[in-house]
C-alpha positions in Angstrom: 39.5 -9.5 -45.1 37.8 -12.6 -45.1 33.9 -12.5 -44.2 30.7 -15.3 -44.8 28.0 -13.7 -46.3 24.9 -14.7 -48.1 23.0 -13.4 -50.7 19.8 -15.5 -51.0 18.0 -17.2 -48.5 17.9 -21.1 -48.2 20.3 -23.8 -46.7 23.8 -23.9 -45.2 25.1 -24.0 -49.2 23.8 -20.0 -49.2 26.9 -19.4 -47.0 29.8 -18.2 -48.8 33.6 -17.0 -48.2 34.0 -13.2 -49.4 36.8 -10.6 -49.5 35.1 -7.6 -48.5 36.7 -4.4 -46.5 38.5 -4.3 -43.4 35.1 -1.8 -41.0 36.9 1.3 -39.3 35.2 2.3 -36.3 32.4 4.7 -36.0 31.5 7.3 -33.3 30.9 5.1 -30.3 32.1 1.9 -31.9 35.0 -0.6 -31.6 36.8 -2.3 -34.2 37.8 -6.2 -33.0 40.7 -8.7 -34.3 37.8 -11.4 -33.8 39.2 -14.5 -32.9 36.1 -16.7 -32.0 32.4 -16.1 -32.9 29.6 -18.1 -31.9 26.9 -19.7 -33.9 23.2 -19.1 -32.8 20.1 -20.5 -34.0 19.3 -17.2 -34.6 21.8 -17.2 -37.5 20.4 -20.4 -39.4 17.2 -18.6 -39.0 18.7 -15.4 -40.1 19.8 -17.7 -43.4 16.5 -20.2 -43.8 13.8 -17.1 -43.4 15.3 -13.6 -43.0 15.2 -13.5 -39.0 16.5 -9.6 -38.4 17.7 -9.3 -41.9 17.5 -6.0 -43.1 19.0 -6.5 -46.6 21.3 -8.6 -49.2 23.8 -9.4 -48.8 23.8 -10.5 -45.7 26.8 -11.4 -42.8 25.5 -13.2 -39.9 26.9 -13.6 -36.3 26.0 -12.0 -33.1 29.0 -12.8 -30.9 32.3 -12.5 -30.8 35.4 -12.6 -29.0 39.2 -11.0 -29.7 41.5 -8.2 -29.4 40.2 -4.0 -30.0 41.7 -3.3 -33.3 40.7 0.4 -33.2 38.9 3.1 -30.8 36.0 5.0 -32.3 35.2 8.7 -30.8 33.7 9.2 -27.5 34.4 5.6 -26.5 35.3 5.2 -23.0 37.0 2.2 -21.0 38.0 0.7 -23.8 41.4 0.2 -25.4 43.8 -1.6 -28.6 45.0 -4.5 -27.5 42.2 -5.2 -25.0 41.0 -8.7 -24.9 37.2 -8.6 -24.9 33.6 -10.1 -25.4 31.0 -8.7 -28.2 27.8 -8.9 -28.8 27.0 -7.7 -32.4 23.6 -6.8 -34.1 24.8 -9.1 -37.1 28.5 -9.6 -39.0 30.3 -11.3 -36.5 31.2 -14.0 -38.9 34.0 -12.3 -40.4 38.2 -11.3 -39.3 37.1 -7.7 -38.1 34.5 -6.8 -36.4 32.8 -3.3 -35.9 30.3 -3.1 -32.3 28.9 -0.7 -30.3 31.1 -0.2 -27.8 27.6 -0.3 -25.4 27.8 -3.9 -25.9 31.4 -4.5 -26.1 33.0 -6.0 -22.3 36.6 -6.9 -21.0 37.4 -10.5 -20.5 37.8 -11.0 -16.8 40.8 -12.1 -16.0 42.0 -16.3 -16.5 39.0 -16.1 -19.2 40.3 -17.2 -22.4 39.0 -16.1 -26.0 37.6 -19.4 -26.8 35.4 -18.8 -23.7 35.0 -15.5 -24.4 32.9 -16.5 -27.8 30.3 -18.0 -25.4 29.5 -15.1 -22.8 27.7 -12.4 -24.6 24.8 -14.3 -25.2 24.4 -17.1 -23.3 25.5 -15.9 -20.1 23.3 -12.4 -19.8 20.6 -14.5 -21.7 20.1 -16.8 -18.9 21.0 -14.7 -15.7 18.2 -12.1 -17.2 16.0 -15.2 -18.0 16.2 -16.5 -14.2 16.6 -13.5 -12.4 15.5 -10.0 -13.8 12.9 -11.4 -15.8 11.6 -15.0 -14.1 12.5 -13.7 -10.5 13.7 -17.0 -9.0 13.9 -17.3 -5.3 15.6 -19.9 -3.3 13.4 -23.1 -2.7 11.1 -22.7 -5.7 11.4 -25.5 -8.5 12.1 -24.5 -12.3 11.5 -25.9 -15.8 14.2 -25.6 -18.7 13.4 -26.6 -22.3 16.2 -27.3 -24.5 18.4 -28.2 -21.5 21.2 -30.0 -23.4 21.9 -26.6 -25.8 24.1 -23.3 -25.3 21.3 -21.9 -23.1 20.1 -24.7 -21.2 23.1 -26.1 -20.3 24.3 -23.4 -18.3 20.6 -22.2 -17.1 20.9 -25.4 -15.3 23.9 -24.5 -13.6 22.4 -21.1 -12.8 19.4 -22.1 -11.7 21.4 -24.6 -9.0 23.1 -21.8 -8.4 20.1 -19.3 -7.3 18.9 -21.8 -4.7 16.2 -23.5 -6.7 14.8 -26.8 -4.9 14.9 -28.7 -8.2 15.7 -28.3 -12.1 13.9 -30.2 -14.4 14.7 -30.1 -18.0 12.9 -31.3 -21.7 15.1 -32.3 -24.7 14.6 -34.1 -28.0 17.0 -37.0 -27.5 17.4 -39.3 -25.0 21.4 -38.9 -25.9 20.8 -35.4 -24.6 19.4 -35.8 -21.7 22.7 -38.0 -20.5 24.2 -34.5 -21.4 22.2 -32.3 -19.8 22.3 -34.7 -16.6 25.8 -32.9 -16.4 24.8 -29.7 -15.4 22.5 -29.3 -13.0 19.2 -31.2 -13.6 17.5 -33.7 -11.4 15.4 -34.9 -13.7 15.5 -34.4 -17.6 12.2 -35.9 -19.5 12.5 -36.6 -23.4 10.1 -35.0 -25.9 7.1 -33.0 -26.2 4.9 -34.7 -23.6 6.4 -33.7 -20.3 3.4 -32.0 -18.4 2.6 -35.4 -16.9 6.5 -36.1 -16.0 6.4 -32.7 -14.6 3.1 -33.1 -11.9 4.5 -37.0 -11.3 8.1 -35.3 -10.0 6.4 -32.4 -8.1 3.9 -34.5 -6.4 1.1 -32.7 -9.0 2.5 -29.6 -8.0 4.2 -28.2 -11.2 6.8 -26.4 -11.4 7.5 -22.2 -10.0 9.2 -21.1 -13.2 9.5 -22.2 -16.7 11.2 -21.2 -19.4 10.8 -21.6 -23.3 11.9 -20.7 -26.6 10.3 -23.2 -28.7 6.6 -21.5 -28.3 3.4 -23.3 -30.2 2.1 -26.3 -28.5 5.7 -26.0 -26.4 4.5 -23.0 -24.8 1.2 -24.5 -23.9 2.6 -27.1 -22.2 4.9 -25.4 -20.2 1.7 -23.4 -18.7 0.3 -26.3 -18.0 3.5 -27.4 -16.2 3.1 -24.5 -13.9 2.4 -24.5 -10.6 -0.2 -22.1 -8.6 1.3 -18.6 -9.2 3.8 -19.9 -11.5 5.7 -18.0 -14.0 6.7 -18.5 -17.5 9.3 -16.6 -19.8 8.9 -17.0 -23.2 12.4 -16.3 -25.1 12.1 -17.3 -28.4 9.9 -19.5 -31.1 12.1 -22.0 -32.4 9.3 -24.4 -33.7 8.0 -21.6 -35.2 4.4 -21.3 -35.2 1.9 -18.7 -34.5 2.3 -17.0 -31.1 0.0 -18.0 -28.4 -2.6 -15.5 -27.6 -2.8 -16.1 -23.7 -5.8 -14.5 -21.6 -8.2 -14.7 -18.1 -9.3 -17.9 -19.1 -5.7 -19.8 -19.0 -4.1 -16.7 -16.0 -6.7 -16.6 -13.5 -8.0 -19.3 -12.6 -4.1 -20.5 -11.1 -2.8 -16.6 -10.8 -0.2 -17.4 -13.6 2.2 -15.0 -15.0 3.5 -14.8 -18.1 6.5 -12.6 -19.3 9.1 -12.1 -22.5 12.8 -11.6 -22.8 15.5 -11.1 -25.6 19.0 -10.7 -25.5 19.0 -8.8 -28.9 15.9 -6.6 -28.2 17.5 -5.4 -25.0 20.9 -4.8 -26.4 19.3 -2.5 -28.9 16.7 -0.6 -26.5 18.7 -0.6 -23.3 22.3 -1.5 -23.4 22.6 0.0 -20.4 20.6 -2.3 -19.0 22.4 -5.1 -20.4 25.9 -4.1 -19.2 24.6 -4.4 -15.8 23.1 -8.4 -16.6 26.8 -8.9 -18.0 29.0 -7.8 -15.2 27.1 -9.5 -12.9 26.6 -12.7 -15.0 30.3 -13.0 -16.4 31.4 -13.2 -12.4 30.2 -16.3 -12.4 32.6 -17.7 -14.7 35.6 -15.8 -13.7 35.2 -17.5 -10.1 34.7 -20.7 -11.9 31.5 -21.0 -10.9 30.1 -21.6 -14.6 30.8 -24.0 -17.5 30.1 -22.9 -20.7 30.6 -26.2 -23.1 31.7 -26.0 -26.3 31.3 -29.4 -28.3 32.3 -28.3 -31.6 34.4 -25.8 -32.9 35.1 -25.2 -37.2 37.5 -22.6 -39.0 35.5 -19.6 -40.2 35.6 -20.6 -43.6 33.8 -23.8 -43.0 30.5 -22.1 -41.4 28.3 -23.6 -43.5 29.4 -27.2 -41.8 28.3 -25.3 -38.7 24.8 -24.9 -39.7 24.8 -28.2 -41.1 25.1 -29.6 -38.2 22.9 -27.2 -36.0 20.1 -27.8 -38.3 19.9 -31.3 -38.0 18.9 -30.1 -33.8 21.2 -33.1 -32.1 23.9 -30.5 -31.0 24.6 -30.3 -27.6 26.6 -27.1 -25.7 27.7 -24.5 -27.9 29.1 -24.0 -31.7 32.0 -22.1 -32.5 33.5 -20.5 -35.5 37.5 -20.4 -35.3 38.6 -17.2 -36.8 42.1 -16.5 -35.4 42.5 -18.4 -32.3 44.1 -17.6 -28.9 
């Protein structure tokens, strides 16, 4: 079958097109016909640094979407044929698939394969984000970095959802915050200086929740945007710089909290956990509640274009690899 690999790190032109052997299921695993996979920043970072790479060669790819090929012992609920959502701890960039079948869920019904690529990150990411982990409550005002990408396009819609008062947003672009205007936001400010847009929109308030995964002098920011007994969930450090060491002097004096959360971590340590976050999350889209835009889609065998482009950070929605189709 046809797989991208790489076996060095560096730029999108490490990504190559490899014959390697179809994966037969495990004890507790699934085999998937994958017919979409998503591409996250965390596989360009996987490629660039070594993000969660454990050796060379390498396959990347942490979602997928298609048809159970094969049934692995002890797996339960599950069945060939079965049209489904995956969330992978890497190799999802290939025609087969092999998952734990913890993290493996049924397409709800009307939800189509291409869709199906988006759900099992984006969707549990931000329903655990904004609910298990950032507690929203109805009436309280929230603060979404990257609010034009996979994530924050459809926090936005969530957080509408949940009853928040307002939604602010922060993007790179001005061309993405007319995007990101789409879905949800009252308000999206443009580049690293927000904390002053932020107290000018709340009446020097700040804001009841925020979320990040840029981190550095991002992070910091976003404190600063809070308002008294505010929250912040870190998810991620995509400007990658040294972690904040946070303390009394920048929690006490305002009663701030700050907590973490990862899709990934989670899928390893509970699954469990995560399955619940899922079923919950993916009703949202079933019902039509959700959009989950995708703004570019490239054949499988073309992945490096994909990073190409999501390194350059003007994407917008989500990226898709085409493996199979519908």
């Amino acid at each position: 079958m046809r797989a991208i690999e790489f076996g060095e790190f560096g730029g999108p032109e490490v990504l190559q097109v490899t014959e390697v052997p179809v994966p037969e299921p495990g004890p507790g695993e699934v085999t998937i016909d994958v017919a979409y996979t998503g591409v996250n920043f965390a596989d360009t970072k996987a490629r660039a640094d070594g993000y969660r790479v454990p050796s060379l060669p390498f396959r990347p790819g942490l979602e997928v979407s298609g048809r159970i090929r094969a049934v692995g012992a002890g797996v339960e609920g599950l069945l060939a044929g079965q049209q489904v959502a995956a969330l992978t701890p890497h190799s999802g960039y290939a025609e087969v698939v092999a998952a734990p079948a913890a993290t493996v869920f049924a397409l709800p019904e009307g939800v189509p394969l291409r869709t199906g690529a988006t759900l099992p990150t984006v969707l549990p990411s931000v329903y655990g984000l904004l609910h298990e982990v950032g507690r929203l409550r109805a009436g309280e005002t929230v603060l979404i970095q990257g609010a034009a990408g996979g994530i924050g396009t459809v926090a936005g819609q969530l957080a509408r959802i949940g009853g928040a008062a307002a939604v602010y947003g922060v993007v790179s672009r001005p061309e993405k915050a007319e995007e990101a205007l789409k879905y949800g936001y009252d308000k999206v400010f443009v580049g690293d200086d927000f904390t002053a847009d932020v107290r000018l929109a709340t009446g020097g308030r700040g804001v009841d929740l925020a979320l990040d995964p840029v981190g550095g002098e991002t992070l910091r920011r976003s404190l600063e945007s809070l308002a008294l007994f505010g929250r912040l969930v870190s998810f991620g450090n995509a400007g990658g710089a040294a972690p904040w060491q946070l303390g009394q002097p920048e929690l006490y004096p305002r009663g701030l909290s700050v907590a973490g959360f990862s899709i990934l971590t989670l899928a390893e340590n509970e699954p469990e956990a995560l399955r619940a976050i899922a079923d919950k999350a993916f009703l949202l889209v079933a019902g039509g509640t959700v959009e989950l835009p995708v703004t570019a889609e490239f054949p499988l065998e073309e992945a490096a274009e994909a990073h190409r482009l999501m390194d350059t950070r003007t994407t917008t929605g989500k990226l898709l690899l085409r493996v199979a189709g519908e």
